[in-house]
KEDO-310428 format. One record per residue (C-alpha): x, y, z; residue in one letter; residue number from 1. Coordinates in nm, 3 decimals. Layout:
! residues N
@X=X Y=Y Z=Z residuo=A num=NUM
...
***
This chain:
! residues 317
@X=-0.417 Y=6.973 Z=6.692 residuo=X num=1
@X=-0.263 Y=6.785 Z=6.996 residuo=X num=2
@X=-0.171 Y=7.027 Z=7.270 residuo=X num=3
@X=0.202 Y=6.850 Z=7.251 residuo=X num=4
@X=0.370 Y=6.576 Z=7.200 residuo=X num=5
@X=0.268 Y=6.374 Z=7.481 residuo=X num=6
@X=-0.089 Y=6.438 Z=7.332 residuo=X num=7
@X=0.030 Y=6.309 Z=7.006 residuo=X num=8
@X=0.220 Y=5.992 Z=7.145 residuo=X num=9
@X=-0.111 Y=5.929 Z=7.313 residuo=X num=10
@X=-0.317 Y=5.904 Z=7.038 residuo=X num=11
@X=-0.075 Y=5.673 Z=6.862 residuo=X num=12
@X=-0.020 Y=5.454 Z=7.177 residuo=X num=13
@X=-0.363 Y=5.255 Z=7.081 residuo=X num=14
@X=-0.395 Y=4.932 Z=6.799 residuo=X num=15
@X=-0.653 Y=5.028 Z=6.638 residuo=X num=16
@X=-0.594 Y=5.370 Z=6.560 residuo=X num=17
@X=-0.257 Y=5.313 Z=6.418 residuo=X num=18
@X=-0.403 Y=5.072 Z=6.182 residuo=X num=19
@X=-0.688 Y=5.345 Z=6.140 residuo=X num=20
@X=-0.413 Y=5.573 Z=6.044 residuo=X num=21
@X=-0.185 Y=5.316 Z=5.812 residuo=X num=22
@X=-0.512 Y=5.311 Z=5.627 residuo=X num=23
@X=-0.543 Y=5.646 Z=5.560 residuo=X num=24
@X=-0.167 Y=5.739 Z=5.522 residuo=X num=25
@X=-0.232 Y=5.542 Z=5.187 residuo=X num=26
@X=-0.614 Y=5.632 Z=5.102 residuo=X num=27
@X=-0.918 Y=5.841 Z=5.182 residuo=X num=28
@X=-1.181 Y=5.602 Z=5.332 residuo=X num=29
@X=-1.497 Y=5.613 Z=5.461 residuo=X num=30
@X=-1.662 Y=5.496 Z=5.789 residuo=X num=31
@X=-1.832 Y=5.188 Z=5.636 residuo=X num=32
@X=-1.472 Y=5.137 Z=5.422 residuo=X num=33
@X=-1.263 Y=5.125 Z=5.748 residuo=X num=34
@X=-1.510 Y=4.920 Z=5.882 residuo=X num=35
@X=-1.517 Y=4.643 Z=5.623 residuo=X num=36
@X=-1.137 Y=4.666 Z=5.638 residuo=X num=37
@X=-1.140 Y=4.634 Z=6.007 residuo=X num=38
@X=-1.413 Y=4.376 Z=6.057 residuo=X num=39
@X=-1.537 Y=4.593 Z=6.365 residuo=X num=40
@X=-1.845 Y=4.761 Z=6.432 residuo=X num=41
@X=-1.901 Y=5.107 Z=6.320 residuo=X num=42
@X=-1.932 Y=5.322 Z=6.651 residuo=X num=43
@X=-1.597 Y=5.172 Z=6.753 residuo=X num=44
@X=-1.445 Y=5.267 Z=6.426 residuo=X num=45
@X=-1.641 Y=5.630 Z=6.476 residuo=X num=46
@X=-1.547 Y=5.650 Z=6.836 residuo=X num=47
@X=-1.160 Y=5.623 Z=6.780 residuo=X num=48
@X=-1.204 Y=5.851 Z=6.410 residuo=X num=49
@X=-1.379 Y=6.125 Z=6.680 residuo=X num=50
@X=-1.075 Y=6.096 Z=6.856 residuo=X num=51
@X=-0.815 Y=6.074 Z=6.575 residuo=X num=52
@X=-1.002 Y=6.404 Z=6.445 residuo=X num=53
@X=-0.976 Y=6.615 Z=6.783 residuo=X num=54
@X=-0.652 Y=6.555 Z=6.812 residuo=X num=55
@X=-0.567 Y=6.666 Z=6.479 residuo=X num=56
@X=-0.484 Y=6.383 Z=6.288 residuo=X num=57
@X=-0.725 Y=6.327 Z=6.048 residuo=X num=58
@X=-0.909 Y=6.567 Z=5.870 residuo=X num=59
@X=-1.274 Y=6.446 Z=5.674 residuo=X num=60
@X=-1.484 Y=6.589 Z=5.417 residuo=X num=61
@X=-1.893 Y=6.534 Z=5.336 residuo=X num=62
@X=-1.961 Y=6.407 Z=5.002 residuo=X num=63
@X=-2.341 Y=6.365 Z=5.028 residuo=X num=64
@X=-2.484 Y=6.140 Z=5.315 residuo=X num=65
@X=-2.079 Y=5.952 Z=5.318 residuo=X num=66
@X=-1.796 Y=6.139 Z=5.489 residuo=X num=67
@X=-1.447 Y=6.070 Z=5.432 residuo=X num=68
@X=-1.140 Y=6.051 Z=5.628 residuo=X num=69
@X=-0.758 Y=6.126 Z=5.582 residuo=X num=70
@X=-0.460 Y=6.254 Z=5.700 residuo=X num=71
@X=-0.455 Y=6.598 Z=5.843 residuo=X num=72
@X=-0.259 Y=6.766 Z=5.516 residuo=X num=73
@X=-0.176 Y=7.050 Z=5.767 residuo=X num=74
@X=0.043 Y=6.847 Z=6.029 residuo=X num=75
@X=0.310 Y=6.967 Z=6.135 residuo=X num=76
@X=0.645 Y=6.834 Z=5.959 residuo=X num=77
@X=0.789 Y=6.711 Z=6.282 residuo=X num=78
@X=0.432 Y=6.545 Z=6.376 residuo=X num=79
@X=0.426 Y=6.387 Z=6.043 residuo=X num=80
@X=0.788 Y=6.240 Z=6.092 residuo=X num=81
@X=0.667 Y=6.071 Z=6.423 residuo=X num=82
@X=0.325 Y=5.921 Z=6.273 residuo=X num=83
@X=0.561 Y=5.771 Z=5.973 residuo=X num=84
@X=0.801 Y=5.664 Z=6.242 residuo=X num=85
@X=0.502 Y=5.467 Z=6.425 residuo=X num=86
@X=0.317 Y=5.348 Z=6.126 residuo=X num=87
@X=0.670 Y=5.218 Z=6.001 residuo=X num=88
@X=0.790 Y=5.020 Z=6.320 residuo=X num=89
@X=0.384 Y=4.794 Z=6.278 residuo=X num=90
@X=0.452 Y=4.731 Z=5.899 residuo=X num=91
@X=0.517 Y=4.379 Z=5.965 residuo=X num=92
@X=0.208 Y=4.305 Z=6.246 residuo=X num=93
@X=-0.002 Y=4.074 Z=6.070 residuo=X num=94
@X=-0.324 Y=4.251 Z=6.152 residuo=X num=95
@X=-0.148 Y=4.567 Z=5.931 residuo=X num=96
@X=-0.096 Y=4.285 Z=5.698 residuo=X num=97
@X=-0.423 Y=4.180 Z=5.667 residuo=X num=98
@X=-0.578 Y=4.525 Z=5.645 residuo=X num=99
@X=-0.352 Y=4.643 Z=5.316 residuo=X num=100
@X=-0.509 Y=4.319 Z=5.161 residuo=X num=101
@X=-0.859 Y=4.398 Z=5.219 residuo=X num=102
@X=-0.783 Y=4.774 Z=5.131 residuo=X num=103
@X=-0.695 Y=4.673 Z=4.810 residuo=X num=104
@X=-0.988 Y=4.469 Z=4.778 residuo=X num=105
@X=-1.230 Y=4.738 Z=4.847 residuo=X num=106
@X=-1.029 Y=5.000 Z=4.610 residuo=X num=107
@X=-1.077 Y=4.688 Z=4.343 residuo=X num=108
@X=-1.443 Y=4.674 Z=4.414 residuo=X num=109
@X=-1.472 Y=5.093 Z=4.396 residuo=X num=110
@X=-1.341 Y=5.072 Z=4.034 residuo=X num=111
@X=-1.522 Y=4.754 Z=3.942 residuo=X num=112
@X=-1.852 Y=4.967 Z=4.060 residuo=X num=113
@X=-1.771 Y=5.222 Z=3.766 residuo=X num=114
@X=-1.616 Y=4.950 Z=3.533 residuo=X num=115
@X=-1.950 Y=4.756 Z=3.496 residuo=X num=116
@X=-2.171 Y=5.060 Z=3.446 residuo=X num=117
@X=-1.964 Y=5.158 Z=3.174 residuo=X num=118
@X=-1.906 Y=4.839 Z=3.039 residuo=X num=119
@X=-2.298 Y=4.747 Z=3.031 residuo=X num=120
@X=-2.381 Y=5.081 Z=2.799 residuo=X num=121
@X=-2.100 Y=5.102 Z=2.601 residuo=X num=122
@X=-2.212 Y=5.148 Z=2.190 residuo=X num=123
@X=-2.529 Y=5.315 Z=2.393 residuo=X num=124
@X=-2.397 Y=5.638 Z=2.558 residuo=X num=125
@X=-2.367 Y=5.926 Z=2.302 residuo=X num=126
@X=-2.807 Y=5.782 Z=2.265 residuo=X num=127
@X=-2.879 Y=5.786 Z=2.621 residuo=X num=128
@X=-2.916 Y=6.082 Z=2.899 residuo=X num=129
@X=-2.613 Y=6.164 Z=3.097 residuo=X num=130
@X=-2.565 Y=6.449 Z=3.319 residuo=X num=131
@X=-2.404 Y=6.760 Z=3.203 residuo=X num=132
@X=-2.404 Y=6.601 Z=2.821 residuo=X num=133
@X=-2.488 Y=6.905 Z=2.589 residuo=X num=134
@X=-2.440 Y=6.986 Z=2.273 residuo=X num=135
@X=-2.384 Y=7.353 Z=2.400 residuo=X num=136
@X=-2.175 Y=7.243 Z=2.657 residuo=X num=137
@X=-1.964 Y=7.069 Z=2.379 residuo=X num=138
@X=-1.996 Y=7.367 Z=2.103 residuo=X num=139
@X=-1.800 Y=7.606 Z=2.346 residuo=X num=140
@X=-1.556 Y=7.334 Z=2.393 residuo=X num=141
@X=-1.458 Y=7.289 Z=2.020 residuo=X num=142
@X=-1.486 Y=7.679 Z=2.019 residuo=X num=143
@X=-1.216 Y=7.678 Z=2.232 residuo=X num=144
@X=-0.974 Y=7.438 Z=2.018 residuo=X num=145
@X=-0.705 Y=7.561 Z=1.797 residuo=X num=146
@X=-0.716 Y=7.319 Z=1.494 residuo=X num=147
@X=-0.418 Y=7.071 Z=1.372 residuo=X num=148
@X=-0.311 Y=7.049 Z=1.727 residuo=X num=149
@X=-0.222 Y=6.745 Z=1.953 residuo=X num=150
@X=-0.512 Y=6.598 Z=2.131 residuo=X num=151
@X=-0.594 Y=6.373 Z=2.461 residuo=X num=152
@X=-0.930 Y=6.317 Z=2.584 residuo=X num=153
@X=-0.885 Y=6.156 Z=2.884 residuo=X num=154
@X=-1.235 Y=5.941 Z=3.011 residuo=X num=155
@X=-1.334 Y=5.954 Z=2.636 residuo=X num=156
@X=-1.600 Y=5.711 Z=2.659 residuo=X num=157
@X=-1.653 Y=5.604 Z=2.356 residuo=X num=158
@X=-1.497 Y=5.911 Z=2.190 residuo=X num=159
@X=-1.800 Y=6.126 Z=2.043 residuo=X num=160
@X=-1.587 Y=6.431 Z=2.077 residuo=X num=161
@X=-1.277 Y=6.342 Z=1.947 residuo=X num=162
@X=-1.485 Y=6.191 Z=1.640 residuo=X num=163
@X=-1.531 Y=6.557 Z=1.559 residuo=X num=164
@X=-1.202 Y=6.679 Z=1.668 residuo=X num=165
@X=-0.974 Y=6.430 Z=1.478 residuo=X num=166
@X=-1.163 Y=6.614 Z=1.127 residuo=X num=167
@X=-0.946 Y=6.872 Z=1.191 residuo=X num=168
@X=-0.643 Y=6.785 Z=1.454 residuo=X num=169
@X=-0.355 Y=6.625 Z=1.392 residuo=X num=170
@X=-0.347 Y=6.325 Z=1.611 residuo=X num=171
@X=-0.630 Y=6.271 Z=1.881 residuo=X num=172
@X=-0.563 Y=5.954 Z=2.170 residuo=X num=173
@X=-0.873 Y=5.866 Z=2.377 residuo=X num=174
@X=-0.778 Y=5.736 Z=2.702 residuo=X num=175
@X=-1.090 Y=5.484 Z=2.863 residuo=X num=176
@X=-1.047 Y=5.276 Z=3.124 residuo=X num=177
@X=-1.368 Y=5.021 Z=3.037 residuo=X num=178
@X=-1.220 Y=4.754 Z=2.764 residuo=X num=179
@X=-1.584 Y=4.774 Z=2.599 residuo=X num=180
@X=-1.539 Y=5.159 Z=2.573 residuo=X num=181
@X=-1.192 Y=5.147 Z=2.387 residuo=X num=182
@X=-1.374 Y=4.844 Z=2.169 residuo=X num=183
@X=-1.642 Y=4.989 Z=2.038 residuo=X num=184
@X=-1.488 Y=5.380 Z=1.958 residuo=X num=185
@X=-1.215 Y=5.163 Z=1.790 residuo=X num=186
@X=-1.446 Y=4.999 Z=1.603 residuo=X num=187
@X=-1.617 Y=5.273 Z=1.509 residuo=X num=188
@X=-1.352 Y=5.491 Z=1.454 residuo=X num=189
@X=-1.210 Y=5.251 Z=1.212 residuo=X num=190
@X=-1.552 Y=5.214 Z=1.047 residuo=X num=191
@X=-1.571 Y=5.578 Z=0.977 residuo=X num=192
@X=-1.187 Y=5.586 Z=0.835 residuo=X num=193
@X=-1.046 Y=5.810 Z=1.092 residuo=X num=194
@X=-0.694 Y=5.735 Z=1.084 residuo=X num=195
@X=-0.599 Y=5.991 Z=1.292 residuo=X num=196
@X=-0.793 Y=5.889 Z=1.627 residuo=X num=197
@X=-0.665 Y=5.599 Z=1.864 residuo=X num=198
@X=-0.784 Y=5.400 Z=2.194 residuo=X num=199
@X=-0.565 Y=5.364 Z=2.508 residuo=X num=200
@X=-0.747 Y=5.138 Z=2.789 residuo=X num=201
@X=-0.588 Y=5.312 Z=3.091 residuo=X num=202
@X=-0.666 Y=5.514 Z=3.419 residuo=X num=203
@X=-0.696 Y=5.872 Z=3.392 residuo=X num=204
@X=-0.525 Y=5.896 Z=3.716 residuo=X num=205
@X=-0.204 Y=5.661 Z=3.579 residuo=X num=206
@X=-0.226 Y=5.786 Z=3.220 residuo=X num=207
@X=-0.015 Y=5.488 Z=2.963 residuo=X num=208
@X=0.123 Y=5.805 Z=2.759 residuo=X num=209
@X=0.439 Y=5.968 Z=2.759 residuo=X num=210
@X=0.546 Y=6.295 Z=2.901 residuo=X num=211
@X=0.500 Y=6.630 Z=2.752 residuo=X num=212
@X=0.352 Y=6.471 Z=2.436 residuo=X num=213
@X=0.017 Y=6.680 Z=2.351 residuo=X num=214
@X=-0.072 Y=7.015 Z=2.283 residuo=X num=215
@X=-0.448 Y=7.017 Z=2.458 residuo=X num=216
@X=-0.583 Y=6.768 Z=2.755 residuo=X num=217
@X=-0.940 Y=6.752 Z=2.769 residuo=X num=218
@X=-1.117 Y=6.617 Z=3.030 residuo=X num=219
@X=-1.520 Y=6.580 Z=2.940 residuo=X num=220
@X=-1.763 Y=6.480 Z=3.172 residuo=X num=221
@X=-1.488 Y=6.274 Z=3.310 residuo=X num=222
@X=-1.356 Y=6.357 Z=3.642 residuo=X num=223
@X=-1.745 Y=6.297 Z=3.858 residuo=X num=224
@X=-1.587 Y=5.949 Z=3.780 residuo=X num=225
@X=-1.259 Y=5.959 Z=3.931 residuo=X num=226
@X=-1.162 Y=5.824 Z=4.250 residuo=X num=227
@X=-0.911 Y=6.131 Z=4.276 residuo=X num=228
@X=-1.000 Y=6.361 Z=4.022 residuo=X num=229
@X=-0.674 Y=6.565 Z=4.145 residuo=X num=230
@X=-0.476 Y=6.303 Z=3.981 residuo=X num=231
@X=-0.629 Y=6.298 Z=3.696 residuo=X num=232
@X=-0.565 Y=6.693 Z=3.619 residuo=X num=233
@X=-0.152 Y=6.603 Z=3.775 residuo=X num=234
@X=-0.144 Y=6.401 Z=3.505 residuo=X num=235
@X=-0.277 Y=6.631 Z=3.239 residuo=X num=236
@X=-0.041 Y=6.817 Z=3.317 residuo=X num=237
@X=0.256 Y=6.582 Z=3.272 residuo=X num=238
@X=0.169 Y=6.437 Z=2.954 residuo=X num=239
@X=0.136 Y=6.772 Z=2.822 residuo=X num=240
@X=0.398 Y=7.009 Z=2.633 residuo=X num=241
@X=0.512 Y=7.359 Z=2.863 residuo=X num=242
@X=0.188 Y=7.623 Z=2.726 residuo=X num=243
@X=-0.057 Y=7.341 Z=2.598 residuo=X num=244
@X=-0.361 Y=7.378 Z=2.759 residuo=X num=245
@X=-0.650 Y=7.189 Z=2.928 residuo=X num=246
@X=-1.007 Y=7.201 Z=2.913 residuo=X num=247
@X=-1.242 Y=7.081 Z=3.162 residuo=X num=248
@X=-1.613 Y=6.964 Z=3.053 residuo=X num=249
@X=-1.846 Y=6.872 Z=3.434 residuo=X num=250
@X=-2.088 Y=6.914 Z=3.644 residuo=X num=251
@X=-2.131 Y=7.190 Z=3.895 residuo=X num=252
@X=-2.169 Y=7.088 Z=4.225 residuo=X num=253
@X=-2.522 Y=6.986 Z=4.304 residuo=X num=254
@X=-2.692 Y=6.801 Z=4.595 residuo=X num=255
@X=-2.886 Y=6.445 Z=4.340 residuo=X num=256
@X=-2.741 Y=6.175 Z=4.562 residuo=X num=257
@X=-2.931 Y=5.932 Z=4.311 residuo=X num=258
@X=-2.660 Y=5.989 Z=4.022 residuo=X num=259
@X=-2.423 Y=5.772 Z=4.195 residuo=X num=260
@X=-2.650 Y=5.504 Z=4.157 residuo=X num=261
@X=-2.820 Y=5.604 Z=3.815 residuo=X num=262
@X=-2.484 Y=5.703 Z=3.670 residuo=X num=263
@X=-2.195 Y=5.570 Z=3.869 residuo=X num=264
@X=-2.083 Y=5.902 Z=4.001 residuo=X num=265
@X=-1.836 Y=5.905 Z=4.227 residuo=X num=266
@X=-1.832 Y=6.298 Z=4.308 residuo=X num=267
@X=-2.149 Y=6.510 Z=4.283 residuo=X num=268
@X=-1.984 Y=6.759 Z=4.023 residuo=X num=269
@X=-1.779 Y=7.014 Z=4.149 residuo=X num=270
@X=-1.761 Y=7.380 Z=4.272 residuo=X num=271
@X=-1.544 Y=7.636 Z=4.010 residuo=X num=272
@X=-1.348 Y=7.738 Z=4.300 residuo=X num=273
@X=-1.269 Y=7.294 Z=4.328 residuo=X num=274
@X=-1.157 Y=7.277 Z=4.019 residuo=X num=275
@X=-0.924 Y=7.596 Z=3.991 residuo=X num=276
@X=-0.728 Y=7.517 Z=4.309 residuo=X num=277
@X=-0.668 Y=7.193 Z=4.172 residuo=X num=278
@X=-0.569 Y=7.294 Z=3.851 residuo=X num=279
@X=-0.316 Y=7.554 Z=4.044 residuo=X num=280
@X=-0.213 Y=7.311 Z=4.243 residuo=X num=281
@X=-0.108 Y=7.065 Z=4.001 residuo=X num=282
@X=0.116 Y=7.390 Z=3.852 residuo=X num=283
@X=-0.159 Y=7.535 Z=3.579 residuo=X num=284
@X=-0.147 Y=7.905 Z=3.498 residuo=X num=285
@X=-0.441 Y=8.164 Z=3.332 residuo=X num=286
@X=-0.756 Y=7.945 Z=3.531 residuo=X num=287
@X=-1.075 Y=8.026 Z=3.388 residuo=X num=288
@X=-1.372 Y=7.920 Z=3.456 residuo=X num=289
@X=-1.775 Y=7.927 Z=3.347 residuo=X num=290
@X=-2.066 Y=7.822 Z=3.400 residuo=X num=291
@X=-2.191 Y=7.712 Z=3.051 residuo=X num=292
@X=-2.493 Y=7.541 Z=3.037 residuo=X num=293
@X=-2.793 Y=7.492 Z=3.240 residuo=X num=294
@X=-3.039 Y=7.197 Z=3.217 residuo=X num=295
@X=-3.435 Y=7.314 Z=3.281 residuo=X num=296
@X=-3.566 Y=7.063 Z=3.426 residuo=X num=297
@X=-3.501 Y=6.869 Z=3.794 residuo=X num=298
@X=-3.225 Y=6.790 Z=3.945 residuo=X num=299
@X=-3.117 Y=7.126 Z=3.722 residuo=X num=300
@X=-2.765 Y=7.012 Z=3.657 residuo=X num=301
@X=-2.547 Y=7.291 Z=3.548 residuo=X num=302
@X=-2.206 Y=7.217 Z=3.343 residuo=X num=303
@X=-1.906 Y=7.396 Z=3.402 residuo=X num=304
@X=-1.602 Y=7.518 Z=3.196 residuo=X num=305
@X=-1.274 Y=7.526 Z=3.312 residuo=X num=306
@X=-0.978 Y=7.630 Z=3.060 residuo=X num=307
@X=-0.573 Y=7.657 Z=3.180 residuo=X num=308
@X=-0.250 Y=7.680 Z=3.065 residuo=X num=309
@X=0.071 Y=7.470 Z=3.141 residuo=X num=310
@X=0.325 Y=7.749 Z=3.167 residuo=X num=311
@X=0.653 Y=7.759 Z=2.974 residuo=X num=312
@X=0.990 Y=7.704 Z=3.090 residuo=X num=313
@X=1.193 Y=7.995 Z=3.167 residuo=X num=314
@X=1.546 Y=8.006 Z=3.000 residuo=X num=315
@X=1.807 Y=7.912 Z=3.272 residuo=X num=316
@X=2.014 Y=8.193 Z=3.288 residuo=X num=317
***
């Protein structure tokens, strides 16, 4: 952290570093991100994100050979008022203009990344290897499911599970954000007269469905692919009613940098510990988590189980 104020005011006295710092008040970015944004070369973007970072302002994270930045989440309240205060008064600078434009041109180009992969093996996926795809990965999650129930599988793919869940549930929605995706488990949905299942083209982090509406979220193989896989589980949690529950199908954290290009990963699975604080965080109750299958051969991916509970209300008294 700054050693005062006068630290602080320092660091935000400089261009570049406030519109370093607009960026990331609105998104986590990497170097070569804030560099396309910025249309400068990457040891001055590094030099002033070394700075930003020993003075407390940004925090980053390693995700494989890419780090991220962001906003120190642990600022102080009355540091965070004076970096919204400065960020504020150089909304209408044309250079912080300009930036927001080509930030949402590289946040376009990050989904369009996962969009196309999708798109280009959809009617093909349930046939082809994927990481963390099981069918004993997918036995303990049906175990788990309490029949004639609610159901949202959120990043459904084309919907192989919920094929098998809708025999028995009462409704299932499958939530996809690749048009070809909802297509083709429409199709085939229909084709196998399963009048129970429907497709929703949507974001898993912006779910189209309303509020406290299902009785079980599940989330399969799903969240590698999200941008902010914390989202994604906030948003479980809306859409479902107080004590439905959540299930969480991925991959455990492992170190085979070639599945983002093999597989359009965006995160290299995740640690149990990940995925419970998130789930706690978002307001989830009764975490568990296990580790439930294990693939023999190289890279050895090993899939994950993570169960919780959306807590009921308590009766105002």
């Amino acid at each position: 952290m700054p050693g005062d104020v006068l630290d602080l005011l320092k660091l935000l006295a400089d261009a570049t570093r406030l519109r370093i710092l607009h960026l990331l008040k609105i998104e986590e970015l990497a170097v070569a991100e804030i560099q396309e944004i910025l249309d400068m070369g990457q040891s001055r973007i590094s030099s002033h994100l070394a700075h930003l970072k020993q003075g407390g302002l940004v925090s980053d994270r390693r995700d494989g050979k890419k780090t991220f930045y962001q906003i120190n989440q642990k600022l102080p309240e009355s540091w965070r008022s004076i970096l919204a205060t400065s960020i504020a008064e150089t909304l209408d600078n044309l250079d912080i203009q300009e930036d927001a434009e080509n930030l949402n041109r590289i946040l376009d180009k990050r989904r369009q990344v996962s969009e196309q992969y999708f798109n280009t093996i959809a009617g093909r996926l349930g046939k082809n290897y994927c990481p963390g795809r099981s069918w004993e990965a997918m036995g303990h999650c049906l175990l788990w499911l309490t029949p004639k129930i609610r159901i949202v599988d959120l990043g459904a793919g084309e919907g192989m599970l919920s094929h098998l869940l809708a025999k028995h549930a009462e409704s299932v929605v499958c939530v996809d954000s690749s048009p070809k995706m909802v297509e083709f488990g429409a199709e085939l949905a229909e084709k196998n007269l399963i009048e129970n299942l429907t497709y929703k083209l949507g974001d898993i982090e912006q779910v189209p469905l309303d509020s406290n509406s299902f009785d079980f979220a599940l989330l399969s193989q799903a969240l590698h692919h999200a941008h902010h896989p914390e989202r994604a589980i906030a948003e479980a949690f809306r859409i479902l009613e107080n004590g439905g529950r959540i299930a969480i199908l991925d991959l455990k954290e492992h170190t085979f940098e070639k599945a983002r290009d093999l597989y359009a990963d965006t995160w290299l699975g995740f640690s149990e510990r990940t995925l419970s604080a998130w789930l706690e965080t978002a307001g989830f109750v009764s975490v568990e988590s296990h580790v439930v299958a294990k693939e023999p051969q190289e890279p050895f991916f090993e899939t994950i189980l993570v169960t919780a509970t959306k807590p009921h209300r308590k009766n105002p008294r």
